[in-house]
C-alpha positions in Angstrom: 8.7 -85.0 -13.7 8.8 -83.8 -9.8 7.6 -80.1 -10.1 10.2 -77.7 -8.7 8.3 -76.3 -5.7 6.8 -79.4 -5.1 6.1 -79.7 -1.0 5.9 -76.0 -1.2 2.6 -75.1 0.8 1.6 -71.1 0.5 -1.8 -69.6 2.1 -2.9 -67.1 0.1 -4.5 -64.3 1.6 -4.1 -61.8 -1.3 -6.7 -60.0 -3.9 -6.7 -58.0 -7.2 -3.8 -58.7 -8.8 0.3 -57.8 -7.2 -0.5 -61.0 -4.8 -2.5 -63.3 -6.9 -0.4 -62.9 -10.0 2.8 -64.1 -7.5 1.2 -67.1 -6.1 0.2 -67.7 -9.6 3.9 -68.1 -10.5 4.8 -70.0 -7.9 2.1 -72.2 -8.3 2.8 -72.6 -11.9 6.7 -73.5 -10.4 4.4 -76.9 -8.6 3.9 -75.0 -5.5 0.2 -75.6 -3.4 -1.5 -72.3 -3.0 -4.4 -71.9 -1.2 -6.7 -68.9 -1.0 -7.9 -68.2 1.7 -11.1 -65.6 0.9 -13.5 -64.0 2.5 -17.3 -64.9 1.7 -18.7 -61.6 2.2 -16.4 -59.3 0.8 -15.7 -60.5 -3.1 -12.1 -60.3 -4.8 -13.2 -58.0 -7.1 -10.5 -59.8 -9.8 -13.4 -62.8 -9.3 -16.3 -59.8 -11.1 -14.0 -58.6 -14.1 -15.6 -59.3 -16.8 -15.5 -60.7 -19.6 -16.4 -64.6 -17.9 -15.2 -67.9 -19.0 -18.0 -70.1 -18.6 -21.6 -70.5 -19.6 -23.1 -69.3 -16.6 -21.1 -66.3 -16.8 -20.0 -66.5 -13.1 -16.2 -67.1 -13.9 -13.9 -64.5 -14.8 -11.5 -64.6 -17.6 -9.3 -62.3 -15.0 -9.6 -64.5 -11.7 -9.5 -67.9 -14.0 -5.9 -67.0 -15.2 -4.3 -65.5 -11.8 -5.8 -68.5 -9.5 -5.3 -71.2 -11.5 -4.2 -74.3 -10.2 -5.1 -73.2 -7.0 -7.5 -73.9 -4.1 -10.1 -71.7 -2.7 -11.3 -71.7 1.1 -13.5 -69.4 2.4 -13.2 -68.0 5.7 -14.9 -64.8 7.5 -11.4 -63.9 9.5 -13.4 -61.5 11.8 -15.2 -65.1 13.4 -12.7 -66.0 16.2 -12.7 -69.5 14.7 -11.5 -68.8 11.4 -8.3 -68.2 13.1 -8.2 -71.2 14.3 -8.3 -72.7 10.9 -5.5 -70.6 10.3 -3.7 -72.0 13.3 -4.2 -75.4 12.3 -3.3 -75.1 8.6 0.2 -73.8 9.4 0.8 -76.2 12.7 -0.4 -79.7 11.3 -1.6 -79.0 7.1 2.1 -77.9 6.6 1.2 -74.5 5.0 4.6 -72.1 6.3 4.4 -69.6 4.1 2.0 -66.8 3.9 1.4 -64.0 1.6 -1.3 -61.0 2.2 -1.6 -57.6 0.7 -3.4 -55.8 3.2 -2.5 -52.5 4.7 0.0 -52.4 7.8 -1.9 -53.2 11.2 -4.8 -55.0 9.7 -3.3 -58.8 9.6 -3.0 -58.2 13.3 -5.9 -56.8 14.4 -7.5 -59.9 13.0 -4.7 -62.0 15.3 -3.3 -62.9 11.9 0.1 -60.8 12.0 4.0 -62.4 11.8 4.1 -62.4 15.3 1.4 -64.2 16.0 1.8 -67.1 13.5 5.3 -67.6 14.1 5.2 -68.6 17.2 2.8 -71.7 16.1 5.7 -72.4 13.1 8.9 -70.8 14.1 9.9 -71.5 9.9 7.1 -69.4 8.7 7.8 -67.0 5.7 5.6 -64.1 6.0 5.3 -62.2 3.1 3.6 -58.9 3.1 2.6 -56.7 -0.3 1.8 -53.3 0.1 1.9 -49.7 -1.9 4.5 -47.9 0.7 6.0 -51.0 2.6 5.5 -51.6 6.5 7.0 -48.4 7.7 7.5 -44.9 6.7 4.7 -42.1 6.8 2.8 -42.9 4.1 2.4 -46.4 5.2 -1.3 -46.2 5.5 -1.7 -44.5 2.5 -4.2 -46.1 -0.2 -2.8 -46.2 -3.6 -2.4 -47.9 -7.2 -0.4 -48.5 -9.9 -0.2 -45.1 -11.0 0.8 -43.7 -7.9 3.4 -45.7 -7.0 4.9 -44.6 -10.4 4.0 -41.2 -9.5 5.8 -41.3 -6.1 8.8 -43.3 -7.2 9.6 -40.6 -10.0 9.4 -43.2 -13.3 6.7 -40.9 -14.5 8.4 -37.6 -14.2 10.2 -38.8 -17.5 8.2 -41.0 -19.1 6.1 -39.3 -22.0 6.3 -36.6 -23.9 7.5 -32.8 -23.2 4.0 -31.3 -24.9 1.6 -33.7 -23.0 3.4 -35.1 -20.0 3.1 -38.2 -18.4 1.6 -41.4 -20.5 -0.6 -43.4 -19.0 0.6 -47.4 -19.0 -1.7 -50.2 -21.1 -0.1 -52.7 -17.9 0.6 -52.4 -14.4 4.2 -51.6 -14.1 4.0 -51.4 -10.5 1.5 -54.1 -9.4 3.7 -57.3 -11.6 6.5 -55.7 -12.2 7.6 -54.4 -8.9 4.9 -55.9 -6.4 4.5 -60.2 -7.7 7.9 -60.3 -9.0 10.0 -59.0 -6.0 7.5 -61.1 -4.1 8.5 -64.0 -5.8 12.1 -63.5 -5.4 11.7 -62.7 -1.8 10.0 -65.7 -1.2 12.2 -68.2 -2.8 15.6 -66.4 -1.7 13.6 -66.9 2.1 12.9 -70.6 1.2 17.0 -71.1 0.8 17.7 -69.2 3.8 15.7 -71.2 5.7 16.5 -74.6 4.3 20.3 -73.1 5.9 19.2 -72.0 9.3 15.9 -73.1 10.3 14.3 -70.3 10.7 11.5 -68.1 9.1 11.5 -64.0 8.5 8.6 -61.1 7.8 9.1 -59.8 3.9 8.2 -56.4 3.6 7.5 -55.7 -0.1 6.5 -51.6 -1.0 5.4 -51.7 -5.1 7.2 -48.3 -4.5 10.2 -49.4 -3.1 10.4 -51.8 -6.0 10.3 -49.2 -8.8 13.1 -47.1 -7.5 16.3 -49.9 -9.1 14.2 -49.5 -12.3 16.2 -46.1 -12.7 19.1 -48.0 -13.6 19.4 -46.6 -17.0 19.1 -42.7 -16.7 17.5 -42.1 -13.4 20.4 -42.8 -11.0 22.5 -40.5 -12.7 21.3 -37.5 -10.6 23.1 -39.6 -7.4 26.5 -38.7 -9.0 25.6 -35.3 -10.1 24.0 -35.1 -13.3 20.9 -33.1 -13.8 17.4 -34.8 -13.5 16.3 -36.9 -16.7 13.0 -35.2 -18.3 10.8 -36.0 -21.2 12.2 -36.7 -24.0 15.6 -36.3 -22.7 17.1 -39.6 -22.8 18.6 -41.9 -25.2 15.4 -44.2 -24.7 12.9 -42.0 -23.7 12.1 -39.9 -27.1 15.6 -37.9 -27.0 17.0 -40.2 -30.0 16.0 -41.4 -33.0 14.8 -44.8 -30.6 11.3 -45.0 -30.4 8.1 -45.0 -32.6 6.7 -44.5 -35.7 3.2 -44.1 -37.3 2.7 -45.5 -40.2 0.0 -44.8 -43.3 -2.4 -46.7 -42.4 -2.4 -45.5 -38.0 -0.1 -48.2 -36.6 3.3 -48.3 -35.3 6.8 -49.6 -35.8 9.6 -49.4 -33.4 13.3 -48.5 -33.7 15.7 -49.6 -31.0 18.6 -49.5 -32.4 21.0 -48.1 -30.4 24.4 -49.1 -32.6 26.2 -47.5 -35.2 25.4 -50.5 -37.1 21.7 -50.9 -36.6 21.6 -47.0 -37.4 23.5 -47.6 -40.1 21.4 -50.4 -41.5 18.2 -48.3 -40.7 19.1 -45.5 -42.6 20.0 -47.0 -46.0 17.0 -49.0 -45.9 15.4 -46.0 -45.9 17.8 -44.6 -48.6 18.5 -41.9 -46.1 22.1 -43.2 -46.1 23.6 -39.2 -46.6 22.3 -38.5 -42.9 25.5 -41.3 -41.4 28.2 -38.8 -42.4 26.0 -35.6 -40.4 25.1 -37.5 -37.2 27.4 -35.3 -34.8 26.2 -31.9 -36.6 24.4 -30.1 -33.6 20.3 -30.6 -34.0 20.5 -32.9 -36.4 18.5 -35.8 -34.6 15.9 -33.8 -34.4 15.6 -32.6 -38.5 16.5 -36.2 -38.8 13.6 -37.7 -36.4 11.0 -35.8 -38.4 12.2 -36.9 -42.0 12.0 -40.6 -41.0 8.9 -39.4 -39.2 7.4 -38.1 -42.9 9.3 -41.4 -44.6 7.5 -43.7 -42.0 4.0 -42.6 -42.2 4.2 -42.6 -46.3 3.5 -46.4 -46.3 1.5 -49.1 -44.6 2.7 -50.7 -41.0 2.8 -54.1 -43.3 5.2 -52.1 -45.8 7.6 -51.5 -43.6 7.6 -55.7 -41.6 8.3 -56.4 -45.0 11.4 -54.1 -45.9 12.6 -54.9 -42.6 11.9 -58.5 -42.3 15.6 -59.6 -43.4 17.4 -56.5 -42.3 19.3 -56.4 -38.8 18.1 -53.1 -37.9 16.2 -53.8 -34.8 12.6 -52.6 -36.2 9.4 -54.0 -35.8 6.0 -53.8 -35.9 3.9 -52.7 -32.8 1.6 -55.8 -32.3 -1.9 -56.1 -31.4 -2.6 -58.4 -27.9 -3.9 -60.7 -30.7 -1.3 -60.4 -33.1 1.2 -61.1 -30.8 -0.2 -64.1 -29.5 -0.8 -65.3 -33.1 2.7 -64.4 -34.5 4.5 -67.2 -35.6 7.2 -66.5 -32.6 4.6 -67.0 -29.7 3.4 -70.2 -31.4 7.0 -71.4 -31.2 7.9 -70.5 -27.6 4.7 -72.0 -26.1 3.1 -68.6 -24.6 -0.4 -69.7 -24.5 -1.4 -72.8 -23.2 -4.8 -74.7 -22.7 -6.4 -74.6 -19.0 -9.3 -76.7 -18.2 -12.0 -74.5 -17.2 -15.0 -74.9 -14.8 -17.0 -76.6 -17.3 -14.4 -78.8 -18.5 -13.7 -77.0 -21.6 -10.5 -75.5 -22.1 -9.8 -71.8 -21.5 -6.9 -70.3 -23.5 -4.1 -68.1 -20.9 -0.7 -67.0 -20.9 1.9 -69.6 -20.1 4.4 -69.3 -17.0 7.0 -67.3 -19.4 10.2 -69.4 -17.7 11.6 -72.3 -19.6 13.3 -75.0 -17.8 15.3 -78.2 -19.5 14.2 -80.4 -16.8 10.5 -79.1 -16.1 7.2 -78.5 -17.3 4.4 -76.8 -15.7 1.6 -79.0 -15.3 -1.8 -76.4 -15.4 -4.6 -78.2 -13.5 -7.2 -76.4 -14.1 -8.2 -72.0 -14.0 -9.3 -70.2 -11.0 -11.7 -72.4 -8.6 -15.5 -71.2 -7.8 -15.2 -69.4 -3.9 -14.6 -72.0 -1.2 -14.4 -74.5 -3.4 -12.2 -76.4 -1.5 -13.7 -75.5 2.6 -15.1 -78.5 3.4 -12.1 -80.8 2.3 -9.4 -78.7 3.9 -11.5 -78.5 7.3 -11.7 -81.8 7.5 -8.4 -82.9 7.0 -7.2 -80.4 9.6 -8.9 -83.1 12.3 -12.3 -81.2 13.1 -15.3 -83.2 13.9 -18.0 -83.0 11.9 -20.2 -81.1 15.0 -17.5 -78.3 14.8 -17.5 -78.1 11.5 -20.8 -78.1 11.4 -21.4 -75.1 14.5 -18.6 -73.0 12.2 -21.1 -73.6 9.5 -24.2 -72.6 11.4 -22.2 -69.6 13.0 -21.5 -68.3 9.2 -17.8 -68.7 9.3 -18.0 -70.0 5.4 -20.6 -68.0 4.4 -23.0 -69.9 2.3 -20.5 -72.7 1.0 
C-alpha cells in the first residue's frame, strides 16, 4: 500500500513541540522528514523526561513527535552547513521546509525563503511562529498561554470567581500552530502541483486561535456584548458542563437538546424541572440541585445509570483510562513503535482513518545525527570534505 505522501521530502528545522508534532503527521501520512538539529544546542523535547530506553537517554516526549524520522546534525552558524542545506534541496529532493524560529533569524544564517528559493524555485517554506512574520509583536517570545492570552480565548474561558483556567494541553502549540501547518503545507503541495511554483507560509499560533471564536466570540463583530465567564451556553452559563461526583471525579453533560435535557432530568427523577425551564433564574437553582444530586454517588454510579441512556453524559477519564476504555481499543489509538533498543514503545496513533491506507510506524524518535554521515554522503561529498567538515566541528561529535 503506496503511503499517501510518499515522494514527499520535508527538512525539518523545528523544536519543542508546534513544528515537530506537524512533521510528525505528515510523516505518519508516508512523508520523509528529516531533522536537521543543531549539536550544540539540544531540543529540549529530546531532555523531557520520563526516557524510553535502558540507558535513559531517549525521551518518551521526543520518541513519539520524531518518529519515523531522520536526524542530521548540523552547526548552521559553520558556512558549510549551509551548503548541506543547498545540496539537500538542489540534488536530495528535499523542497519543502519547515522552521519555528523567530522572524530574521533563518536569514541571518543565509537560510531564509529567499535564499533557498532561488536554488528550487518549487520550494514550500513554512514558517511557525507565536505572532506571525509581521506586525509589532513579531519579535516577541511567547507560549501557549500567551497566545491564548492575546487572542482573547482566555478572557472567557473559566470561571467568574477565579478567572482564567489553566489548560492540561497546548491549545495553541497543536491546535493552532502543527495543524494549520499541516494544512498549509498540503493545500501548498496542490497549488504547486497546478502552477509550478513554491510560496513562504506564515503561520502565527495567535493568528490561528482567533476562527476558534466561532461559537460565541465573533458575536461581538455584529454587535453583541463581549462573552465572559460563565456566560455562554458552553462555557458554564447552562446546565452544560461538569460535575463532581462522591468519590472527587467528574462527569460531563453536553447536552444541548430538549431531548437530551429531557432524558437527563428524569434519569435523575428531576423530571418536575422540564415544565419550569423558561422561569427566569431557574438554571441556576437547577445547576446546584443536580450539583447536590451529582456529588451524592460515586463517578462509577452514575457510567452506570447512564450507560444506556441517550443523554450525552459521561465520565471524565483518566490519560489511562481513556487509553484502556474499550472505545480506544476499538479505533486503534495506541499503536506499537519500535524503540531504540528494539523493544516496542507504546504512542498515540495518527488519529485519521483512511479506507485505502495504513500508517506504517518505523520506528520512535532517532538518537541526534543519527542519520549525518549517510545523508552527506549521498549528497556527492568526498570523503576529505566530509571529513574537514568533521574536523571543523560542523556535526559536533557524531
Amino acid at each position: 500500500m503506496e503511503a499517501l505522501l510518499q515522494g514527499i521530502k520535508i527538512l525539518d528545522f523545528s523544536y519543542l513541540l508546534p513544528g515537530p508534532f506537524a512533521t510528525m503527521m505528515l510523516s505518519d501520512l508516508g512523508a520523509e522528514v528529516l531533522r536537521v538539529e543543531s549539536p550544540t544546542r539540544i531540543d529540549l523535547a529530546r531532555l523531557a523526561p520520563p526516557f524510553v530506553d535502558k540507558e535513559g537517554k531517549v525521551s518518551c516526549m521526543h520518541a513519539t513527535l520524531n518518529r519515523n524520522k531522520k536526524s542530521i546534525a548540523l552547526d548552521l552558524k559553520k558556512k558549510d552547513s549551509l551548503e548541506i542545506v543547498r545540496r539537500l534541496i538542489r540534488d536530495g529532493g528535499y523542497d519543502i521546509v519547515v522552521e519555528q524560529y523567530r522572524p530574521g533569524a533563518m536569514a541571518r544564517l543565509g537560510l531564509s525563503y529567499e535564499t533557498l528559493s532561488e536554488v528550487h524555485p518549487g520550494l514550500i517554506y513554512c514558517s511557525i511562529t507565536g505572532y506571525g512574520q509581521t506586525g509589532p509583536l513579531k519579535d516577541r517570545a511567547g507560549h501557549d498561554i500567551n497566545y491564548l492570552s492575546l487572542s482573547g480565548v482566555m478572557s472567557y474561558s473559566g470561571r467568574k470567581d477565579t478567572g482564567p483556567c489553566q489548560m492540561g494541553i497546548q491549545i495553541a502549540d497543536v491546535g493552532s500552530g502543527s495543524n494549520n501547518a499541516v494544512i498549509g503545507i498540503l493545500a501548498a503541495i496542490i497549488g504547486r502541483m497546478k502552477t509550478g511554483k513554491g510560496q513562504h507560509i506564515d503561520i502565527s499560533m495567535t493568528d490561528g486561535l482567533f476562527p476558534h471564536h466561532v461559537v460565541s466570540g465573533i458575536r461581538n463583530l455584529v454587535g453583541e456584548e463581549e462573552p465572559g465567564f460563565e456566560t455562554e451556553l458552553l462555557n458554564g452559563g447552562s446546565l452544560y458542563g461538569f460535575y463532581e461526583t462522591s468519590d472527587g471525579k467528574y462527569i460531563s453533560f453536553g447536552g444541548l437538546e430538549p431531548q437530551f435535557l429531557t432524558a437527563f432530568l428524569k434519569a435523575l427523577n428531576l423530571g418536575p424541572y422540564l415544565s419550569r425551564l423558561m422561569t427566569p433564574g431557574i438554571q441556576d437553582e437547577l445547576r446546584v440541585v443536580i450539583a447536590e444530586k451529582i456529588r451524592s454517588c460515586p463517578r462509577d454510579h452514575w457510567t452506570s445509570v447512564f450507560e444506556g441512556i441517550d443523554a450525552c453524559v459521561d465520565p471524565v477519564l483518566s490519560f489511562s483510562e481513556a487509553t484502556r476504555s474499550e472505545h480506544a481499543q476499538a479505533r486503534g489509538v495506541l499503536v506499537d513503535v519500535p524503540g531504540p533498543d528494539g523493544a516496542p514503545i507504546a504512542q498515540v496513533a495518527l488519529p485519521i482513518k483512511y479506507s485505502g491506507y495504513s500508517p506504517e510506524y518505523k520506528w520512535a524518535g532517532p538518537a541526534l545525527g543519527r542519520d549525518t554521515m549517510e545523508t552527506v554522503r549521498s549528497l556527492g561529498f568526498s570523503e576529505n570534505e566530509i571529513q574537514a567538515m568533521r574536523a571543523n566541528g560542523i556535526f559536533g561529535d557524531i
